[in-house]
matplotlib code that plots the C-alpha trace (Angstrom):
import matplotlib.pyplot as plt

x = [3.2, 1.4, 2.7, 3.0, 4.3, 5.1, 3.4, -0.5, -1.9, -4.0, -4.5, -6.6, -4.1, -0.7, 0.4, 3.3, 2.1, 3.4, 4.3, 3.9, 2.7, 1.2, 0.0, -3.6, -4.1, -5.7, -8.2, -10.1, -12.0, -10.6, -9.5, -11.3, -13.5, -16.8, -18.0, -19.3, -16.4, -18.8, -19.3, -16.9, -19.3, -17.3, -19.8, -21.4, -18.0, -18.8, -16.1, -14.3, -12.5, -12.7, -15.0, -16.0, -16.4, -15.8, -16.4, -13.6, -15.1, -18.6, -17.5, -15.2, -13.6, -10.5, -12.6, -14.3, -10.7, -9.1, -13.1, -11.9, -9.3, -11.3, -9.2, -11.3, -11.2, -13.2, -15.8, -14.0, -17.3, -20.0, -19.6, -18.6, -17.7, -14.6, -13.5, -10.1, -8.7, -6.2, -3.9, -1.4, 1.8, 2.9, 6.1, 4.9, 1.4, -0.5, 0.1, -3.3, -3.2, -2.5, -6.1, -7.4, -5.0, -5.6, -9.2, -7.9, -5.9, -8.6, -11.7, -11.1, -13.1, -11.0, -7.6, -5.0, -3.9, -0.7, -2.2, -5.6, -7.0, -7.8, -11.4, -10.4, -8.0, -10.2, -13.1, -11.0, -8.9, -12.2, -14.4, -16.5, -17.1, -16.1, -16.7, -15.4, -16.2, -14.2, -15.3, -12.6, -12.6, -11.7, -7.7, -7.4, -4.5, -2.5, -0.9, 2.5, 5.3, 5.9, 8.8, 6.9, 4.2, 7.3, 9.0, 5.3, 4.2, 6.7, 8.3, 4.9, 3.7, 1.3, 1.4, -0.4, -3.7, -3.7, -3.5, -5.8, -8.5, -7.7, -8.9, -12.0, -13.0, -12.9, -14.9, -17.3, -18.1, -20.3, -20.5, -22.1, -20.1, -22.5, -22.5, -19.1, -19.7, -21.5, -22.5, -22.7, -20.4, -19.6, -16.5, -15.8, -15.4, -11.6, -9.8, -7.2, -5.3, -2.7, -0.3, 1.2, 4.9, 7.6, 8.1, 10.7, 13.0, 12.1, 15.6, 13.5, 12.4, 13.6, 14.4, 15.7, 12.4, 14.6, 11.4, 9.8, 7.2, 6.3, 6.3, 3.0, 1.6, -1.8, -2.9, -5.9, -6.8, -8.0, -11.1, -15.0, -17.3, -20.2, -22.9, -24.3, -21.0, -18.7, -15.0, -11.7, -10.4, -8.6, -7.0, -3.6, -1.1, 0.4, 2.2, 1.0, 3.5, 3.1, 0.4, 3.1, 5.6, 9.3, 10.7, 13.8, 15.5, 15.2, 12.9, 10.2, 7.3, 5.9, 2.4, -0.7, 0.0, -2.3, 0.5, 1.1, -2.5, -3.6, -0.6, -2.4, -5.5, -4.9, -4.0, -7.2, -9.3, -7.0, -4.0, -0.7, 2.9, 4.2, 8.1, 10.5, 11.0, 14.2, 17.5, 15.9, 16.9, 13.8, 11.3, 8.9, 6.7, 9.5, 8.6, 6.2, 2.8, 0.9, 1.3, 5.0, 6.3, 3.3, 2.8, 0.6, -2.8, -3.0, -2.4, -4.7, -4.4, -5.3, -8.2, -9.5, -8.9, -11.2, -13.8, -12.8, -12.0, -13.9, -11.4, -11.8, -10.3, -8.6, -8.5, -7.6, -6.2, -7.7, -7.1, -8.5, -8.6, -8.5, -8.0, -6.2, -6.5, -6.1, -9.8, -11.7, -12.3, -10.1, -7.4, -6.9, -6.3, -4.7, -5.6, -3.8, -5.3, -7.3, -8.5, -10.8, -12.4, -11.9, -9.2, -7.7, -5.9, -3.1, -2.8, -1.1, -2.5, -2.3, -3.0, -2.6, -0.6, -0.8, 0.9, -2.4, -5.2, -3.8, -0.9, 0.1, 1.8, 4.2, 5.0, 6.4, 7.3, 9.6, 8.4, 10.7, 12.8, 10.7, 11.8, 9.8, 6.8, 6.1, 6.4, 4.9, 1.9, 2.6, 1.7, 2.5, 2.4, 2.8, 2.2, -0.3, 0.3, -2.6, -3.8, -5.4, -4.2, -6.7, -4.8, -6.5, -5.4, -6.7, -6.3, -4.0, -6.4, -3.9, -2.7, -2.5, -0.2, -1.8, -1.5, -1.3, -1.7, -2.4, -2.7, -3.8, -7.5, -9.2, -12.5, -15.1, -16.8, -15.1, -15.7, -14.1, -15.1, -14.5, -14.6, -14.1, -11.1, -10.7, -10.1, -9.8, -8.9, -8.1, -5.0, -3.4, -0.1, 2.6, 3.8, 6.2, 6.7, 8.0, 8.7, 10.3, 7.0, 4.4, 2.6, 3.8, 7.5, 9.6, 10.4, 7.1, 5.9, 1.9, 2.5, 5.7, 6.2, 8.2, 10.2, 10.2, 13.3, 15.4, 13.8, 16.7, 17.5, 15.3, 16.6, 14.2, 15.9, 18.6, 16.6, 16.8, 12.9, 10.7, 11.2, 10.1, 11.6, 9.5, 6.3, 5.5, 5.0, 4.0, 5.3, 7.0, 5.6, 5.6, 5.7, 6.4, 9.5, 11.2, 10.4, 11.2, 13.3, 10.3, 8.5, 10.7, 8.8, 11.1, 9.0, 5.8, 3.9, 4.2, 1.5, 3.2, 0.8, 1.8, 1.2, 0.5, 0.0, 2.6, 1.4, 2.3, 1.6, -0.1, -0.4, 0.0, -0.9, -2.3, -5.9, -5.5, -3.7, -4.7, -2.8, -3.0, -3.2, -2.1, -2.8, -0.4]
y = [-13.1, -15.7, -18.4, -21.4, -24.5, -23.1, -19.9, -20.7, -23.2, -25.9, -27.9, -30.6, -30.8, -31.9, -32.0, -29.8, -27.2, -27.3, -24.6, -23.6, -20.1, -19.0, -15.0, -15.1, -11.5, -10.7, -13.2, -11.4, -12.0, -15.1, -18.9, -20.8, -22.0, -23.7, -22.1, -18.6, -16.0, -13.3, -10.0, -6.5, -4.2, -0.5, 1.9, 5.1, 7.9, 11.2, 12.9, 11.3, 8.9, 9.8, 7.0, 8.3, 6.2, 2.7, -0.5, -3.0, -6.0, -6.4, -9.1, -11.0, -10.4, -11.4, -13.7, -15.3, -16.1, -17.5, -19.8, -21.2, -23.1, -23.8, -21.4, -19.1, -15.4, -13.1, -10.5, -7.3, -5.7, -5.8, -6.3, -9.6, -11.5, -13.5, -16.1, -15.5, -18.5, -17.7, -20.9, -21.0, -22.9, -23.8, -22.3, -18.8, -18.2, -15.1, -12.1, -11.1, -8.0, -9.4, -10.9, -7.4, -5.8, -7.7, -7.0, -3.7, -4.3, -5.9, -3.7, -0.7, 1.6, 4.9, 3.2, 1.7, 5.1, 4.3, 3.7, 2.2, -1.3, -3.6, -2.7, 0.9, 0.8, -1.3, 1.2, 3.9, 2.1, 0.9, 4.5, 2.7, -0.1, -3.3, -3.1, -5.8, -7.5, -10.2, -12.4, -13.5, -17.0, -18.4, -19.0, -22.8, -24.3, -27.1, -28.4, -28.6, -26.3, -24.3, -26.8, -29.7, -28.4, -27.2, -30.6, -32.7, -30.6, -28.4, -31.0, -32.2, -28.5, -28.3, -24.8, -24.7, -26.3, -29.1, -26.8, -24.2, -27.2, -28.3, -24.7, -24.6, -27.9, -26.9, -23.4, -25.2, -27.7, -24.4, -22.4, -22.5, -21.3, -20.8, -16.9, -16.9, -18.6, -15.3, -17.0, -20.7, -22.3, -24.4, -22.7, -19.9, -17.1, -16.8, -17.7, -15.5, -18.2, -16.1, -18.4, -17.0, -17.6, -15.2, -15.7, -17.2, -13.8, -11.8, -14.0, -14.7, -18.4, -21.0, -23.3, -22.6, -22.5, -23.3, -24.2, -20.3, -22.4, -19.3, -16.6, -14.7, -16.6, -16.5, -20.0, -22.4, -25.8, -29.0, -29.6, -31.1, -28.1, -27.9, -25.9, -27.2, -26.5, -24.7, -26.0, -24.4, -23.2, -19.6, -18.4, -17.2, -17.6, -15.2, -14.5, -12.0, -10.2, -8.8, -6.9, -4.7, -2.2, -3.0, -1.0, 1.2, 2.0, 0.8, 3.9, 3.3, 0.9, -1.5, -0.1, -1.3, -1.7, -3.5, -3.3, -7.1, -7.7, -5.3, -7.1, -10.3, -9.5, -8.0, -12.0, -13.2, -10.9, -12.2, -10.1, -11.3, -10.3, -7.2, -7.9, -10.5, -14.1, -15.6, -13.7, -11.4, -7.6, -6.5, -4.3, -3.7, -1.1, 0.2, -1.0, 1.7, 0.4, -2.3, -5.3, -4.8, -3.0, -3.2, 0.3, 2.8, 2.7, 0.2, 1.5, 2.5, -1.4, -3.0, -0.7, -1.2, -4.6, -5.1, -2.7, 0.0, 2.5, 3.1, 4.4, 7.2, 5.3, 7.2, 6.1, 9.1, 12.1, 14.4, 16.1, 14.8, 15.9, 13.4, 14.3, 12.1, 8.3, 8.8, 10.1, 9.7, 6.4, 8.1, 7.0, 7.1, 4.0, 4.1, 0.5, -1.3, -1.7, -5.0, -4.7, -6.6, -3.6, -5.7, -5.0, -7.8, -7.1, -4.8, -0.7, 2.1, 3.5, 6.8, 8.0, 11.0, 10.1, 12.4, 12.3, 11.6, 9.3, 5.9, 7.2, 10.3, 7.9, 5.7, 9.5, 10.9, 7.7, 4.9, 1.1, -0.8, -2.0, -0.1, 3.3, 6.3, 6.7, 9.8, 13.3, 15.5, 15.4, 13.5, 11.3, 7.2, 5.9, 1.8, -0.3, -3.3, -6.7, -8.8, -10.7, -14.1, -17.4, -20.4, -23.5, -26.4, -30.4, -33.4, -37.0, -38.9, -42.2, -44.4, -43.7, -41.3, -38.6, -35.2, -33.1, -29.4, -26.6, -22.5, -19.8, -15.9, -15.7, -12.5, -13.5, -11.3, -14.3, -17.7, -20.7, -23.4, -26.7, -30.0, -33.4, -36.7, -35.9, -32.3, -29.2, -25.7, -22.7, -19.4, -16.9, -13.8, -14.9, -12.7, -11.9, -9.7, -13.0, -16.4, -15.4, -18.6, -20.5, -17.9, -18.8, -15.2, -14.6, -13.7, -10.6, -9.4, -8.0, -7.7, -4.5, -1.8, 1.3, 3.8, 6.1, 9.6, 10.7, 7.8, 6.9, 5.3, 3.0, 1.3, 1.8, -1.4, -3.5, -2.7, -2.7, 1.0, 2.0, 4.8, 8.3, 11.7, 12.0, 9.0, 10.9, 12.5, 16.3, 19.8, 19.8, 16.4, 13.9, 10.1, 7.8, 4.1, 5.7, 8.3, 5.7, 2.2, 0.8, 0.0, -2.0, -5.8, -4.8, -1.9, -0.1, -2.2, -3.7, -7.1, -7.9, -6.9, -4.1, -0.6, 2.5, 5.3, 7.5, 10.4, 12.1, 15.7, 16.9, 20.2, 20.7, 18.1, 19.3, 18.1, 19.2, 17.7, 16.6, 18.0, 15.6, 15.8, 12.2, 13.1, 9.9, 10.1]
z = [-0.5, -2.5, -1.8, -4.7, -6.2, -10.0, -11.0, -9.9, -7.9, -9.3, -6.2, -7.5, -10.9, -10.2, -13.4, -15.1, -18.0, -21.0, -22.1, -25.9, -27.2, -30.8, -30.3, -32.1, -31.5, -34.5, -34.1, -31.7, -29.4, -28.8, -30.3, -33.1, -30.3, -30.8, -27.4, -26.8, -26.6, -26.0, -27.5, -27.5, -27.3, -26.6, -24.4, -25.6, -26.4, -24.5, -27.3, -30.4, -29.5, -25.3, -23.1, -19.1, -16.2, -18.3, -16.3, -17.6, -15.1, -16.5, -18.3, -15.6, -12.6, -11.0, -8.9, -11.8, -13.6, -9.7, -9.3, -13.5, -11.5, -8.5, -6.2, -4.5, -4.1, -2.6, -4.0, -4.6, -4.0, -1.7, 2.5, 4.0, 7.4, 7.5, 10.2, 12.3, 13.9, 16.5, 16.7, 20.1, 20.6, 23.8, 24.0, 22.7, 23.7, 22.8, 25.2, 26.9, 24.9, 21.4, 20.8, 21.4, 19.3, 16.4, 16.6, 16.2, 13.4, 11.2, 12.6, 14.5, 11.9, 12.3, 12.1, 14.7, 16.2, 14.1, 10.5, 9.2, 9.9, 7.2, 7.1, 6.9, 4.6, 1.9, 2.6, 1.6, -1.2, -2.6, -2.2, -0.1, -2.6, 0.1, 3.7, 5.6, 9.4, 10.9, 13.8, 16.4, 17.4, 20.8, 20.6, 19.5, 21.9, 19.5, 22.4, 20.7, 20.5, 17.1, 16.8, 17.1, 14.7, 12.6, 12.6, 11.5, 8.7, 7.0, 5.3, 3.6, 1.9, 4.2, 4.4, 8.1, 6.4, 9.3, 12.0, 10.6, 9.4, 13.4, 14.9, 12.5, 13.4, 17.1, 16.1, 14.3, 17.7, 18.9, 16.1, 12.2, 9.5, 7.0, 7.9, 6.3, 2.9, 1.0, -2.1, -1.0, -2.7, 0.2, 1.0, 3.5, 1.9, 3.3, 6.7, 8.2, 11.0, 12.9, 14.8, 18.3, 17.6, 15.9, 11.9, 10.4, 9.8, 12.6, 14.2, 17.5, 16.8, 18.8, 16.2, 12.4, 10.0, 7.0, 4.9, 5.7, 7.5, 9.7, 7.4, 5.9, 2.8, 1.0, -0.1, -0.7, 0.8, -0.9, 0.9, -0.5, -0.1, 2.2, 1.8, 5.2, 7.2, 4.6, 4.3, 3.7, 1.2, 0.3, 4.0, 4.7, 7.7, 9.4, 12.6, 15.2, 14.9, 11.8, 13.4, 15.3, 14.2, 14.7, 17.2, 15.6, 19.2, 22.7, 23.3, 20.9, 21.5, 19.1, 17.2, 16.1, 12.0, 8.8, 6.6, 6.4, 6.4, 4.2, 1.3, 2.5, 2.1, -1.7, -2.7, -1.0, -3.7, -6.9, -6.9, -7.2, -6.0, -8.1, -6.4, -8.0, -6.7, -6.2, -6.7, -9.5, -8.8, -11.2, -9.6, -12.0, -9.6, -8.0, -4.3, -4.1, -4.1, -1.8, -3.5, -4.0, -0.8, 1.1, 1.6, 0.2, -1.5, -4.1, -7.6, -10.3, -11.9, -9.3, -8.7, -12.4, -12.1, -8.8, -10.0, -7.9, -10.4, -14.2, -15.8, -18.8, -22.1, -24.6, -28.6, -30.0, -29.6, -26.8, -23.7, -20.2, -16.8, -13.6, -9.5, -7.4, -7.0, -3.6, -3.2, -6.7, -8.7, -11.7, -14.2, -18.1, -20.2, -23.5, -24.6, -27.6, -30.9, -30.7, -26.7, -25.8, -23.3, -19.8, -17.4, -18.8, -21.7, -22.6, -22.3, -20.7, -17.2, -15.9, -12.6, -10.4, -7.0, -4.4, -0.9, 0.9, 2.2, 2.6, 0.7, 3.5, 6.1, 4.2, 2.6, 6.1, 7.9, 6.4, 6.9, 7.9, 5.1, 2.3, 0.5, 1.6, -0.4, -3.3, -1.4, -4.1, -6.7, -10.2, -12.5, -12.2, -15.8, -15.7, -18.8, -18.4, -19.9, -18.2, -21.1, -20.3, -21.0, -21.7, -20.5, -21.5, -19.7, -21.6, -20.4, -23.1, -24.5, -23.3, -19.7, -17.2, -19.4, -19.4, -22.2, -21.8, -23.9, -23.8, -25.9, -25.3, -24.4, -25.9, -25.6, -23.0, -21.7, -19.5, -20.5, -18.0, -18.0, -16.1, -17.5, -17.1, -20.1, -20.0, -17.8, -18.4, -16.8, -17.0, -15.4, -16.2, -18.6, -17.4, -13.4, -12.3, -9.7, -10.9, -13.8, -15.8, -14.4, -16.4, -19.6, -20.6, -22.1, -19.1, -20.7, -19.7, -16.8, -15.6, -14.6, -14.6, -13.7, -16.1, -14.6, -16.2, -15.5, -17.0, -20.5, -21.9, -19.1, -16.5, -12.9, -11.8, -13.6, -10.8, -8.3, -7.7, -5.8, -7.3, -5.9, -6.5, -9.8, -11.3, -11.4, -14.4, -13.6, -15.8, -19.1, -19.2, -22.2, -22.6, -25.8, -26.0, -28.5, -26.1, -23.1, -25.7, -22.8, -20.8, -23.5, -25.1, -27.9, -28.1, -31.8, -30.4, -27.3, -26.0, -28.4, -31.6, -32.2, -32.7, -29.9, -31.7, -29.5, -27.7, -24.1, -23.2, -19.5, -19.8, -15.8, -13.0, -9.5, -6.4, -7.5, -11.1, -14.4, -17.7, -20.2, -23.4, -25.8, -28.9, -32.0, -34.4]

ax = plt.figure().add_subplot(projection="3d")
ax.plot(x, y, z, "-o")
ax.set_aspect("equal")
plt.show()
C-alpha cells in the first residue's frame, strides 16, 4: 500500500487543500496561464483515424508529476541499483537463511523456484525496458525489541524513518551512497528497509500493533538532499515475511515469493493503490491485477502510463489487431474528444490478457486471500480517468493562512514552482483509494474495469472479484450506452464530453484480437 496522511503526501506542506473544482475542458490544453502549457502535437496516422506504437509519456512521466511535489519516484526506464537495509530487533532476529532468501527474492534472475523475483518480474512486465540490482547491507542491530521501537515511534507518524535513517547512517560509516542516487538529485533513488519481526496481521507479534506500525507501506522522508552523500527519501517498509508464502497445511513449507514486493515496488515508480480504503466494498479492477490484489502482470494502464507499452490510438472507426500484453508492448486507446495525447488524460483501454508469463501462476495457484486470476484468453476493457490537477498554495499577505486552489490541468508540459509565496504541484485527480480526500469527484475512479457480462449493474461495486466471464470474448461488443453503469456520466464521460464510439469483437484468442471501432 501507499501509505498517507489525506490523498498525497506533501511532506514539506502541512496544510489542508481546499477543495474547489470548475471543469475547463474546453480550454485545452490547459488554464489561462501566463506559463508555457506546451503543445498537442498528434503523431503521424498510419490509417484514418488509427495511430501505431504512440508514446503518451514524451511529454511527462509519472515520475515528473510525483518530483512537482518533491516526492521522489523512480525512473520507469533504464537499469538502477537500490540500497536494502536489513533492520533486526532483538526479540525476533533474522533466521540465518532469511538474508539469503531475500537476495533471492529481489535478484535471483530466473525467478524464486516458486514465482519470479522483483528484478524478474519488472524485466518481463516492462519487455526488458527496467532492469533492476539491489545491494544487501550488513543487518543493522537496533538494539531494541520491536515493542520498544513500536512503543517510541508509532505514535509520532514516523512510519519507520528513524530506524531506517539509523541503519543508513551505520551503512554509510563504510560505504558511499552516491552509486544509488542515478540522476543526482541528492536523494537515493529508493530504500527498501525490511525489519526482522512479524507484521501487524500475520497474528504472531508479541504485542498489539494497533497503529499498523508493522505492516508493508510505501512512503517518503523529509530529509535535505546531498549530492555528496545522498539522503533519504522514497523507501518502503516491510516485514521479511512477506517474502515467504503462507503455509495452507501443516505439510506445506513456506516459499520464496515477490508478490509483496513486486505491489511495493509499483508505488516506488508513481503508481497508486487500485483497492478501496476504509470500509468501501468498491473494487474498481476487480482484485485481479498487481496493484490491486497483488497478483498478476500489471495492466495495460499502468504499462502506458510508465512507458512500457505505446499503445495504438483509435479516433475513428477501424479495425485493429493486438497479441497479448503478457508478451508484446500492445493495447488500443480510444481517447475522449479534447485529449491531451499523454497517458494522462481520459480514454478507454483495451488489452488482450492471456493466462501466461507473469500472469500463468496466479492463473493455477490461488494467493492467499486473492481470487484466482483469468483462466482463458479475453479482452480487459477498463475506462481511464487520470486527468491532472494543478493545485496551487499561496501564502495569505497577512499571516500564516494558506490558500489553496486546483483545477483540471490539460496542459503537455509541468510547470511547478517554489516560492517564497507560492507552490505548485501536480497529481492525478481521481483514485480508486481515499476517495473523499481526491481533488476528483468521488464518483470517479482512476481506473475500472467493466465487466462484460453484467452491463446493467457493476458487481465491484459489491465487491464481487473479476472472473472468467469479465473478459470480453468473440462476438461480444462494448459501448459507453450498453455498458452506461460503468461511467457517473451515464450518456457521457467524467468529462462531460460525448463517446461516440461502439466496439464489436470480431475474434479474441490467445494469439490475437481483431476488434472492430466503429464512430458513430
Amino acid at each position: 500500500m501507499r501509505k498517507r496522511n489525506g490523498f498525497k503526501i506533501i511532506p514539506l506542506l502541512g496544510c489542508c487543500l481546499l477543495l474547489s473544482s470548475c471543469n475547463i475542458f474546453d480550454l485545452l490544453p490547459g488554464q489561462n496561464s501566463s506559463y508555457d502549457l506546451g503543445t498537442v502535437v498528434p503523431p503521424t496516422p498510419s490509417a484514418e483515424g488509427v495511430y501505431e506504437k504512440v508514446d503518451l509519456t514524451k511529454d511527462y512521466t509519472y515520475r515528473d508529476i510525483s518530483l512537482s511535489s518533491r516526492l521522489d519516484a523512480i525512473p520507469s526506464e533504464g537499469e538502477y541499483t537500490l540500497l536494502v537495509l536489513p533492520i533486526e530487533f532483538t526479540d525476533y532476529p533474522f533466521s540465518s537463511s532469511d538474508i539469503d532468501n531475500l537476495n533471492t527474492a529481489l535478484s535471483a534472475e530466473n525467478g524464486t523456484g516458486y514465482w519470479e523475483s522483483l528484478s524478474s518480474y519488472y524485466e518481463k512486465a516492462s519487455y526488458g525496458k527496467l532492469k533492476l540490482h539491489f545491494e544487501i547491507a550488513n543487518i543493522y542491530d537496533t538494539n531494541m525489541t520491536a515493542y520498544t521501537a513500536y512503543s517510541k515511534y508509532a505514535g509520532i507518524d514516523d512510519n519507520g524513518i528513524t530506524l531506517i535513517n539509523a541503519a543508513l547512517t551505520s551503512y554509510k560509516r563504510s560505504n558511499a551512497t552516491k552509486k544509488f542516487d542515478s540522476d543526482g538529485n541528492g536523494y537515493l533513488d529508493g530504500v527498501i528497509a525490511v525489519y526482522s519481526c512479524p507484521d501487524s496481521q500475520s497474528g504472531d507479534l508479541n504485542f498489539n500493533d494497533a497503529a499498523d506500525f508493522y505492516w508493508a507501506y510505501t512512503y517518503w522522508a523529509t530529509s535535505d538532499p546531498s549530492t555528496i552523500s545522498p539522503s533519504l527519501n522514497l523507501y518502503f517498509w516491510m516485514s521479511i515475511d512477506f517474502i515467504y508464502t503462507e503455509p495452507q497445511s501443516v505439510f506445506e513449507t513456506r516459499k520464496i515469493d515477490a508478490h509483496t514486493l513486486c505491489h511495493e515496488f509499483g508505488h516506488m515508480l508513481g503508481l497508486d493503490d487500485y483497492y478501496p480504503s476504509g470500509n468501501s466494498n468498491f473494487y474498481p479492477t476487480g482484485w485481479l491485477t498487481m496493484m490491486d490484489g497483488n497478483i498478476l502482470d500489471h495492466d495495460a494502464f499502468s504499462k502506458i502510463a510508465l512507458g512500457w507499452i505505446e499503445p495504438t490510438v483509435v479516433t475513428d472507426s477501424a479495425t485493429v489487431e493486438i497479441t497479448t500484453s503478457a508478451s508484446n508492448p500492445q493495447a488500443i486507446v480510444i481517447p475522449s474528444s479534447g485529449w491531451n495525447w499523454t497517458a494522462f488524460g481520459e480514454y478507454i483501454v483495451m488489452e488482450l490478457y492471456t493466462p501466461t508469463g507473469l500472469n500463468e501462476l496466479d492463473s493455477k495457484v490461488q494467493y492467499t486471500g486473492r481470487p484466482k486470476g483469468y483462466t482463458i484468453p479475453g479482452v480487459r476493457v477498463y475506462h481511464v480517468d487520470a486527468r491532472l490537477a494543478e493545485v496551487t498554495l499561496t501564502a495569505s499577505s497577512w499571516g500564516d493562512e494558506v490558500n489553496s486552489e486546483w483545477d483540471y490541468y490539460y496542459g503537455t508540459k509541468l510547470n511547478p514552482a517554489d516560492t517564497s509565496s507560492m507552490f505548485r504541484y501536480y497529481q492525478v485527480a481521481a483514485t480508486n483509494c481515499y476517495k473523499d480526500a481526491a481533488f476528483a469527484d468521488p464518483a470517479y475512479s482512476l481506473i475500472e474495469l467493466i465487466d462484460a457480462s453484467s452491463p446493467k449493474t457493476d458487481p465491484f461495486k459489491r465487491g464481487e472479484a473479476a472472473d472468467n466471464d469479465t473478459l470480453f470474448t468473440t462476438g461480444e461488443e462494448f459501448s459507453l450506452s450498453k455498458y452506461s453503469a460503468y461511467f457517473p456520466g451515464v450518456v457521457s464521460l467524467n468529462d462531460g464530453t460525448e463517446f461516440p464510439y461502439s466496439v464489436k469483437f470480431n475474434y479474441v484468442g490467445s494469439d490475437k484480437a481483431n476488434i472492430t471501432i466503429t464512430k458513430e
